[in-house]
C-alpha positions as CSV (number, residue, x, y, z in Angstrom):
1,X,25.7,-16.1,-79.9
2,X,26.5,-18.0,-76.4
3,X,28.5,-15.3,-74.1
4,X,31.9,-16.6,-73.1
5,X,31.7,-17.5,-69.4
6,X,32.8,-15.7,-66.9
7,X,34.1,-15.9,-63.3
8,X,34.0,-13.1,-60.6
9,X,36.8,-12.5,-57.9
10,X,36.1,-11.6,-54.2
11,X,39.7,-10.9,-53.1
12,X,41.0,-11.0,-49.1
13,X,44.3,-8.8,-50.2
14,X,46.6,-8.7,-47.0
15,X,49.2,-6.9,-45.6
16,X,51.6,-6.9,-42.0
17,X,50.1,-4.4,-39.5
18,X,51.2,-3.4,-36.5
19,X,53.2,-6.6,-36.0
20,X,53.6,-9.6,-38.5
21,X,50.6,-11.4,-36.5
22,X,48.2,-9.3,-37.1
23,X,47.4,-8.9,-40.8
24,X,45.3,-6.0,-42.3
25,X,42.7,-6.4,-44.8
26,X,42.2,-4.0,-47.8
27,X,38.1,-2.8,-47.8
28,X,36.5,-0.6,-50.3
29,X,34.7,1.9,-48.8
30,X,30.8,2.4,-49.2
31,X,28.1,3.9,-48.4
32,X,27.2,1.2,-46.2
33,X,29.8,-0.2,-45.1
34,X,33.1,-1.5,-46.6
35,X,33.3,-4.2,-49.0
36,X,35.9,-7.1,-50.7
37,X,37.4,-6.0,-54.1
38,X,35.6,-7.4,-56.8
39,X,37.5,-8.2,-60.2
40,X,35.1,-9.4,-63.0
41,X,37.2,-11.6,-66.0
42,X,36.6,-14.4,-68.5
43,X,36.6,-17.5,-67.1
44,X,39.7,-19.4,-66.4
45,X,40.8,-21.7,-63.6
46,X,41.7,-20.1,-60.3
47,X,45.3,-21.5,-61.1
48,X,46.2,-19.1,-63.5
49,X,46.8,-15.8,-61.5
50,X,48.9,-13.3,-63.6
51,X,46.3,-12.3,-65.3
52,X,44.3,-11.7,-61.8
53,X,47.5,-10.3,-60.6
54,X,47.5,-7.4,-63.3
55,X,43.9,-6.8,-63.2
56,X,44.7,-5.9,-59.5
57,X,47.9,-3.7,-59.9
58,X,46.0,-1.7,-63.0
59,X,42.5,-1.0,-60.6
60,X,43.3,-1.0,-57.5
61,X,47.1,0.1,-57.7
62,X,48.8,-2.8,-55.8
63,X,51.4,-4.9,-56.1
64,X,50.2,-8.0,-55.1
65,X,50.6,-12.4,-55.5
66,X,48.0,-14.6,-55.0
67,X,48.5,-17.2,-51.8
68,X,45.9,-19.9,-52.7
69,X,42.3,-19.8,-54.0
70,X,39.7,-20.3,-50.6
71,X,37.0,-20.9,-52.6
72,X,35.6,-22.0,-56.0
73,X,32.2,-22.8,-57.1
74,X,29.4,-22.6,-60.1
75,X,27.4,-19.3,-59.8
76,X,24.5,-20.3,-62.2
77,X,24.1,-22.2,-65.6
78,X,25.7,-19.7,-67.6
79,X,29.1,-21.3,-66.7
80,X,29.7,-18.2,-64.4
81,X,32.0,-19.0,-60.9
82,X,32.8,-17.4,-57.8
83,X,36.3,-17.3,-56.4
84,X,37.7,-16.1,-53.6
85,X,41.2,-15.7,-53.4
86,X,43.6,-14.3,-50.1
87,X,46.4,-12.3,-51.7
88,X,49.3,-10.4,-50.3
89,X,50.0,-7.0,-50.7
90,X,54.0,-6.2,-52.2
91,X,53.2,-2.5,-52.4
92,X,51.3,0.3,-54.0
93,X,49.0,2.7,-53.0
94,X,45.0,1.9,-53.1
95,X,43.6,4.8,-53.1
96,X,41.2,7.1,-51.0
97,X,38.0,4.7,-51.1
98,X,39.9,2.3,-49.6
99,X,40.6,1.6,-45.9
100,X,43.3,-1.4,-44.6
101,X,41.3,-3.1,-41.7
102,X,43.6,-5.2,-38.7
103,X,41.6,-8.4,-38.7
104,X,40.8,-8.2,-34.7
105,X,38.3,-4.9,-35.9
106,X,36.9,-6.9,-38.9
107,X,33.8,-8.1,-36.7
108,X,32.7,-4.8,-36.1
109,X,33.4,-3.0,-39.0
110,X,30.3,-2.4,-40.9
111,X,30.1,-4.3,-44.5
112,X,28.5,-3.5,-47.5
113,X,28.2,-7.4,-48.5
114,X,27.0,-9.0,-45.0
115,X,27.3,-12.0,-46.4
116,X,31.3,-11.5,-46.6
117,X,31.4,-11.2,-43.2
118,X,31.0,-15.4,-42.7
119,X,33.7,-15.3,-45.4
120,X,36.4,-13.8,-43.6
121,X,35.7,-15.3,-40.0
122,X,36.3,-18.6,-42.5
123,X,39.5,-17.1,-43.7
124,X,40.7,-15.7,-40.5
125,X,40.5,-19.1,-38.6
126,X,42.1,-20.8,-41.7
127,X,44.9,-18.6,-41.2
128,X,45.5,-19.0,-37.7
129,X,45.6,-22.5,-38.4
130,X,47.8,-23.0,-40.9
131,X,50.9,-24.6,-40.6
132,X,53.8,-25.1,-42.7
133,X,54.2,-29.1,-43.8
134,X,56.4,-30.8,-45.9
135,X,53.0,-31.8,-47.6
136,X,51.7,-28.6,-48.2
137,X,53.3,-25.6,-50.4
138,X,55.5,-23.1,-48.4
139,X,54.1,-20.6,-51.0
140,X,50.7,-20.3,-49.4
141,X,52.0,-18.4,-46.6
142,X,52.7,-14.4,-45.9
143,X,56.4,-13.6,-46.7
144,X,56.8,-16.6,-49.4
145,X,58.0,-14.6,-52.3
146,X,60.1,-12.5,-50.4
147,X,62.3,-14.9,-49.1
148,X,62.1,-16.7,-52.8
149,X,62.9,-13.9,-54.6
150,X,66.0,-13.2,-51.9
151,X,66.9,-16.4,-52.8
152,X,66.7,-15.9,-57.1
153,X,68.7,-13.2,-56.4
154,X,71.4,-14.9,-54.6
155,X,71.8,-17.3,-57.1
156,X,71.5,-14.7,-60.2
157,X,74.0,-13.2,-58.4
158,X,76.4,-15.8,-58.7
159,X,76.3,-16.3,-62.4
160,X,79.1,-14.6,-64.8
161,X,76.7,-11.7,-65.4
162,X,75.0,-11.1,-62.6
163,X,71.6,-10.1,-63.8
164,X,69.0,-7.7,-62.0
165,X,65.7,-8.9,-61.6
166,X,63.3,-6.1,-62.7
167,X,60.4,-7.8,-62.8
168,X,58.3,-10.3,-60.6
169,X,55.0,-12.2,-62.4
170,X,53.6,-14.9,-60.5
171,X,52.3,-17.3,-63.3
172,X,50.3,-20.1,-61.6
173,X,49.5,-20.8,-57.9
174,X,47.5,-24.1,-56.9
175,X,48.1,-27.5,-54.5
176,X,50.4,-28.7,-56.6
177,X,53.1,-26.0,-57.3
178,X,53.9,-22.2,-57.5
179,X,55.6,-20.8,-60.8
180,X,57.3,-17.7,-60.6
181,X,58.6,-15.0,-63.7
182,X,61.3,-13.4,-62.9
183,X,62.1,-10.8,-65.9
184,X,65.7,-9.6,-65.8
185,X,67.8,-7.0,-67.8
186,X,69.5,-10.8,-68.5
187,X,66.6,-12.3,-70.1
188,X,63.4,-14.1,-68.4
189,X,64.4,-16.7,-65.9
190,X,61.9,-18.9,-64.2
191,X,61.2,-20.4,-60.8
192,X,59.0,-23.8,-59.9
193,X,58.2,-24.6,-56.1
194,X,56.5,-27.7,-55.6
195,X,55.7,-29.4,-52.1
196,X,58.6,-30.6,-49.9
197,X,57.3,-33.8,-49.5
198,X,57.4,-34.1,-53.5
199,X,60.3,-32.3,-54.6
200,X,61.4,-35.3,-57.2
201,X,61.1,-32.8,-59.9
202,X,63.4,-30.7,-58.3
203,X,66.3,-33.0,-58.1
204,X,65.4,-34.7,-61.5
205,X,65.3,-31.8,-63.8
206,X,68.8,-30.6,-62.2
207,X,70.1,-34.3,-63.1
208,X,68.3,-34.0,-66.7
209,X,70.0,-30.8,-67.4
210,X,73.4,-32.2,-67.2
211,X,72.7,-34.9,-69.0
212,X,70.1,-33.7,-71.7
213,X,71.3,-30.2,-71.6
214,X,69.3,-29.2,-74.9
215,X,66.3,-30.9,-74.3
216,X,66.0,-29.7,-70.7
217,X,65.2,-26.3,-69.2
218,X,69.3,-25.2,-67.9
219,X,69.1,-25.0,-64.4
220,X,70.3,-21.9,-62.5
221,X,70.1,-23.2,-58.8
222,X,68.1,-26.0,-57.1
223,X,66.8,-26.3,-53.4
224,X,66.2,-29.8,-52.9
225,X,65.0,-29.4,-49.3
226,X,62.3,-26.7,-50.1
227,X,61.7,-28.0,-53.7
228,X,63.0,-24.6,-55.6
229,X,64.2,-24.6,-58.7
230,X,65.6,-21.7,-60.8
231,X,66.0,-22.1,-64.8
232,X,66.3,-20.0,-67.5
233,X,64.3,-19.0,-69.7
234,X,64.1,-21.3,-73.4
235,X,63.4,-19.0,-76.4
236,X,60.4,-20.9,-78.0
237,X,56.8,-20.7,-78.6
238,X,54.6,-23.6,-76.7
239,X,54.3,-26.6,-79.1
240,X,50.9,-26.6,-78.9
241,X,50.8,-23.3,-80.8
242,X,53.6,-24.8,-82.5
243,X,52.3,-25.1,-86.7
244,X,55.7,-27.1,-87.8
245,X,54.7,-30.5,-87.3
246,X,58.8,-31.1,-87.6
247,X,58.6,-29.8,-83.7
248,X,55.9,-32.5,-82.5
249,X,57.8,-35.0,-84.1
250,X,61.0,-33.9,-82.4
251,X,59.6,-33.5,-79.0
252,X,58.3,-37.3,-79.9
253,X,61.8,-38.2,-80.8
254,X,63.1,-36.2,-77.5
255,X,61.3,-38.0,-74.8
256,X,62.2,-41.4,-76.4
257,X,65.8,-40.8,-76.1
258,X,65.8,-39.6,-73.0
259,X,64.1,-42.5,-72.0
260,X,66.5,-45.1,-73.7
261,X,69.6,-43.5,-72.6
262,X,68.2,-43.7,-68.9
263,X,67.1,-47.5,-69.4
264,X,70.2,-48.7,-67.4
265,X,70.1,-46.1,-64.5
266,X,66.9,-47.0,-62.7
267,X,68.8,-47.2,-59.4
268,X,70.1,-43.7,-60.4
269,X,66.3,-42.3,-60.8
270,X,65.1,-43.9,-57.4
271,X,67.3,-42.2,-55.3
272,X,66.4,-39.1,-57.3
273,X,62.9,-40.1,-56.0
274,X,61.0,-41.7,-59.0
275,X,58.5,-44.1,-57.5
276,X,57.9,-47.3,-59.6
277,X,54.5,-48.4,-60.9
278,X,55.1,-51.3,-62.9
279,X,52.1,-53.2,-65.0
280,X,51.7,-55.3,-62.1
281,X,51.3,-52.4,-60.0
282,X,48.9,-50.8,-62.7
283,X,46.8,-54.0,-62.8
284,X,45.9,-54.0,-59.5
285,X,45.0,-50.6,-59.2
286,X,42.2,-51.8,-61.7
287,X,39.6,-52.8,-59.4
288,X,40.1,-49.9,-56.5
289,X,39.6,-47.2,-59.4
290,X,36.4,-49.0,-60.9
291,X,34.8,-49.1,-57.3
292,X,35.6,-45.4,-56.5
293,X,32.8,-43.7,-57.3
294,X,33.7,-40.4,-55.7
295,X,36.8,-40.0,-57.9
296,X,34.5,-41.4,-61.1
297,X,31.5,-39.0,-60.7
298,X,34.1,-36.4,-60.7
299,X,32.9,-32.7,-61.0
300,X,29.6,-32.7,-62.9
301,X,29.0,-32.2,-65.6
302,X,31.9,-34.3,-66.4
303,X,31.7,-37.0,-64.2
304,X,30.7,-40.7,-65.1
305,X,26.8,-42.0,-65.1
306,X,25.6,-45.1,-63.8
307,X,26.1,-46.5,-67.2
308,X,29.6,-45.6,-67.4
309,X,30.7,-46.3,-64.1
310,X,29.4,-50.3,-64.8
311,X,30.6,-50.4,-68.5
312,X,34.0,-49.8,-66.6
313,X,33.7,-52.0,-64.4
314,X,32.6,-54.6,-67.3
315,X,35.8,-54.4,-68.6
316,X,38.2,-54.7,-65.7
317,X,39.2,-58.1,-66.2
318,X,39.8,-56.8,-70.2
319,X,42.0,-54.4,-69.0
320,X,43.8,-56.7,-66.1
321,X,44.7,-59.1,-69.1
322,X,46.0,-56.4,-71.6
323,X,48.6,-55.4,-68.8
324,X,49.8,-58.9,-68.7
325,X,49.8,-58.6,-72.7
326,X,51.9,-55.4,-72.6
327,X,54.3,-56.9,-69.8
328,X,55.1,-59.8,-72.3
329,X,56.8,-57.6,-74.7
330,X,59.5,-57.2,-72.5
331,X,60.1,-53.4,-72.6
332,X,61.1,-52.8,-69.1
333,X,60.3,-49.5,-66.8
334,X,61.7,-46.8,-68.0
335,X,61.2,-42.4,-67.2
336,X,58.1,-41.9,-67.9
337,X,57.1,-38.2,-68.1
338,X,53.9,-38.3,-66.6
339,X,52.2,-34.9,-68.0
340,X,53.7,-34.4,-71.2
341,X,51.4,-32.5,-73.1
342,X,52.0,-30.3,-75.5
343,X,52.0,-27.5,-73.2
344,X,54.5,-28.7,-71.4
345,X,57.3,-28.7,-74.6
346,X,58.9,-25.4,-75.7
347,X,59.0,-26.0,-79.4
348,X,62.3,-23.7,-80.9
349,X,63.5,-24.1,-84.8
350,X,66.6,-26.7,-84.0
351,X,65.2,-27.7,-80.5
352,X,62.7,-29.4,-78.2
353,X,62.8,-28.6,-74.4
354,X,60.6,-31.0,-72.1
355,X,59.9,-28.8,-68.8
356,X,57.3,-30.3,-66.0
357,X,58.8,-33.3,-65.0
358,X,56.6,-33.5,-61.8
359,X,54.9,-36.6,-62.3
360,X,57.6,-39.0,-63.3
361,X,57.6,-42.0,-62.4
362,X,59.5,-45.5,-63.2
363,X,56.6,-46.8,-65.2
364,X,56.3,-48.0,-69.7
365,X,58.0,-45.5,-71.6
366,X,55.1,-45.7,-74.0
367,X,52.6,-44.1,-71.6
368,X,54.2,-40.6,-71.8
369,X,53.5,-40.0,-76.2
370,X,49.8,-40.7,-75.3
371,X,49.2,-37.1,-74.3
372,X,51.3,-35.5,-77.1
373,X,49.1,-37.5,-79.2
374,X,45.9,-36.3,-77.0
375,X,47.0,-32.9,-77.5
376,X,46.2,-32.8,-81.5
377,X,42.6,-32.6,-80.6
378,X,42.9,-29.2,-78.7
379,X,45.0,-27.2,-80.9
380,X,44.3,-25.6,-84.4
381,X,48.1,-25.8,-85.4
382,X,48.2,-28.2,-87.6
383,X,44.6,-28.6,-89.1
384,X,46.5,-29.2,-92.4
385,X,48.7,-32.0,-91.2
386,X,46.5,-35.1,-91.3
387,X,49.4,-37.6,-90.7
388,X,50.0,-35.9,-87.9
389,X,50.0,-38.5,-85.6
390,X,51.4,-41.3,-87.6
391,X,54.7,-38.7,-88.0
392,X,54.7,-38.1,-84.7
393,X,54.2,-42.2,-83.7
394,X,57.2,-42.6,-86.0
395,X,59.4,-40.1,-84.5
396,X,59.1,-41.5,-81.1
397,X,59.2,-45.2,-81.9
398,X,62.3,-44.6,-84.3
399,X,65.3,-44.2,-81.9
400,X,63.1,-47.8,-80.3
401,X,63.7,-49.4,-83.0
402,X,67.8,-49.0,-83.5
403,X,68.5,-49.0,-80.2
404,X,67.6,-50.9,-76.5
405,X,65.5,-53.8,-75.7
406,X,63.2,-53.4,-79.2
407,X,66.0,-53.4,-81.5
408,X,65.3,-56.1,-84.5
409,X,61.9,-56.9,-83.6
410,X,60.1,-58.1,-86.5
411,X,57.6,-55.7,-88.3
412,X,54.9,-54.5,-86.9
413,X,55.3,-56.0,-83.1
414,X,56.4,-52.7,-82.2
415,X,53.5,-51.0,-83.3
416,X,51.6,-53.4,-82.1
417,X,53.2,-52.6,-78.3
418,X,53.0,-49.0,-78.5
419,X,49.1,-49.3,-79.7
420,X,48.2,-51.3,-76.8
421,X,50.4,-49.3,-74.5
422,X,48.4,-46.1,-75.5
423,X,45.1,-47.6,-74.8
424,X,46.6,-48.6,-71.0
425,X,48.0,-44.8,-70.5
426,X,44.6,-44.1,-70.1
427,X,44.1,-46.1,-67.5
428,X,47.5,-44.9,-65.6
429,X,46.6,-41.5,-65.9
430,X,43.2,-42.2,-64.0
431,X,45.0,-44.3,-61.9
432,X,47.3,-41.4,-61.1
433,X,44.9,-38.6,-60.4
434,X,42.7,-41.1,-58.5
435,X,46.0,-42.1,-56.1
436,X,48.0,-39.0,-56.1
437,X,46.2,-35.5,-56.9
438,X,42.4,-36.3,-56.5
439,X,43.4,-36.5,-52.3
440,X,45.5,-33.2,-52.5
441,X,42.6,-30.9,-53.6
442,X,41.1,-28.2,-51.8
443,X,39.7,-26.0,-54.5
444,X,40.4,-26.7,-57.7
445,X,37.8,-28.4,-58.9
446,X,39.2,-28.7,-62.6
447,X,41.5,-31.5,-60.9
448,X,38.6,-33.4,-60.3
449,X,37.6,-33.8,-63.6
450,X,40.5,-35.4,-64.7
451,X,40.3,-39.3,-63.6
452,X,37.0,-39.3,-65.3
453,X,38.2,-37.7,-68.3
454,X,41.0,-40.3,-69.0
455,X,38.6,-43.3,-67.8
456,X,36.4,-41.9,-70.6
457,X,39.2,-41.8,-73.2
458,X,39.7,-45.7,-71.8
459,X,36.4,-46.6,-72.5
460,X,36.5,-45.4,-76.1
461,X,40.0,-46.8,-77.1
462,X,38.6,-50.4,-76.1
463,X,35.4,-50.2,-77.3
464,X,35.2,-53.5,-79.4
465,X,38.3,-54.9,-78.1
């Protein structure tokens, strides 16, 4: 039997010293000098950080969050990676083999690792250099989730029973966002910060919630200048645990209403901040994302081969034509979801909530079922469903048929549209990562994966076409 893979955690845990510009750095002590913490788990990407987060507070004693990963890389063939994470210390006590080190006395403080000490010269200049953007997340800096959490409790403060916030999980930390837990003797409330410079999802969630209040996560406060938002918790299991295919169906059914009822507010949904990619926009994106070999390649072992890379380009002028095809059906630009898999749906008994709205875009309403469909092949839920995604097709393309610009069409031209649309998500999705996250990485490599991984799914969909 194949072990599981693993990852190992070198950790530069922080705190203020003597003044807020000079940090200390937490050191186990050895015999030979003193050392990073080391925390050995099952593999996951360096993203997901509560369960780093625990592993730290239950061996080490400390309360602490994770400010970004500095470094993330393949160990061997086994499937077993390095990380290196700088964390900041909330509290706790680390007990007597460990020593807090200013950073000026790090050079000559004897290590155990010599090899760490190149690692946190890297760090320390990377600190000094830092500098808040609108660009970059606000969260990767000392003091963060203080001021975050001063500001949760503000706003729980205001509501009709003020809850108290007795607990503080940080869920996920990467380039693109930083979600927060806030547990509560109210109930669990939740906090997203994403970049200044991309706050749409901020000020388009608050907008969904009033007007899609049970299909939307209800909004506590908003931030639109520092892209905070504060919701409430949904009761709800994931849908992709979710083994009632009644809740794919209506999550299918959800996202097409909200899309129809918005048809006549696009205005509305630019100034919200929702940038418009059209099909023309889409098909001539064709060509620079067939000619990008850095973004194809990807991360082995996932990238593209020659082969691959030149079937592709074989079959740009295909896919330039099926664009124009899909523009003649006349559905117009609509709010497209952008990441909705399953994941990113609470299923409950009587409801769907859609939550992750951060890649939206004015773009074919049909892209965004693509990866509720994609999401059948990584969940066991509903093995015994085999019309799975013909329910779930159905549900979405229902409220389309008695209502907006597809009402009356004649058999089977709408199927005919969504089909071809799903085929062409593919190649938005690419498209996507290739323009807008691919660019914004600095160590999580998973990211890089996915422009080839939807270029792939292109190539199969139109095999034969």
């Amino acid at each position: 039997m194949t072990a599981a893979p693993r990852s190992v955690h070198d950790l530069v845990i922080t705190r203020s010293g003597s003044t807020p510009e000079v940090p200390e750095v937490l050191l186990i002590r050895e015999s030979t000098g003193g050392r990073l913490p080391r925390i050995e788990s099952e593999a996951r990407r360096s993203a997901d950080v509560a369960p780093l987060n625990r592993a730290v507070r239950e061996r080490l004693g400390l309360e602490v969050s994770i400010l970004r990963c500095l470094r993330d890389e393949p160990v061997d063939a086994t499937g077993l990676r390095w990380q290196v994470s700088e964390a900041e210390c909330h509290g706790g006590s680390a007990g007597p083999d460990t020593s807090w080190i200013e950073a000026p006395r790090l050079e000559a403080t004897p290590l155990a690792v010599p090899s760490q000490r190149e690692l946190l010269r890297a760090w320390l200049d990377a600190r000094r250099s830092r500098i808040p953007s609108r660009a970059r997340g606000d969260w990767a800096f000392p003091g963060w989730r203080d001021r975050v959490t001063a500001w949760a409790e503000a706003a729980l403060g205001r509501l009709r029973r003020a809850p108290r916030i007795t607990q503080i999980e940080q869920l996920r930390t990467w380039e693109f966002s930083c979600v927060m837990r806030f547990g509560t003797d109210g109930g669990d409330f939740f906090l997203k910060a994403v970049p200044r410079a991309a706050a749409t999802e901020t000020a388009l969630t608050l907008r969904l919630a009033e007007t899609h209040p049970h299909l939307t996560p209800p909004v506590v406060a908003a931030d639109l200048e520092r892209g905070w938002l504060l919701t409430r918790g949904v009761a709800g299991i994931s849908l992709m645990r979710a083994r009632d295919l009644t809740c794919w169906a209506r999550a299918a059914e959800a996202c097409a209403r909200i899309q129809i009822d918005w048809l006549e507010r696009a205005a509305e949904l630019e100034r919200l901040g929702c940038p418009t990619r059209s099909l023309d926009w889409l098909e001539a994106q064709i060509e620079p994302l067939v000619g990008d070999r850095a973004v194809l390649c990807g991360e082995p072992p996932d990238g593209f081969d020659e082969a691959e890379i030149e079937e592709l380009r074989r079959r740009a002028p295909r896919l330039s034509s099926a664009c124009r095809e899909l523009a003649g059906y006349g559905i117009p630009a609509a709010l497209e979801h952008g990441d909705l898999w399953a994941e990113n749906v609470i299923a409950s008994p009587d409801a769907s909530v859609l939550i992750d709205w951060e890649d939206a875009a004015l773009n074919h309403p049909f892209f965004s079922p693509s990866l509720l469909l994609l999401s059948l092949e990584y969940t066991d839920a509903l093995t015994d469903a085999p019309d799975a995604r013909t329910r779930i097709r159905e549900a979405y393309l229902a409220p389309w048929r008695s209502s907006g610009p597809a009402r009356g069409w004649p058999a089977g031209r709408l199927e005919a549209a969504f089909d071809l649309a799903q085929q062409l998500a593919m190649l938005y999705y690419s498209v996507q990562f290739r323009l807008f996250a691919f660019p914004r990485i600095e160590t999580s490599w998973e990211v890089r994966s996915f422009a080839p991984f939807f270029a792939r799914r292109l190539l199969a969909s139109t095999a034969g076409a």
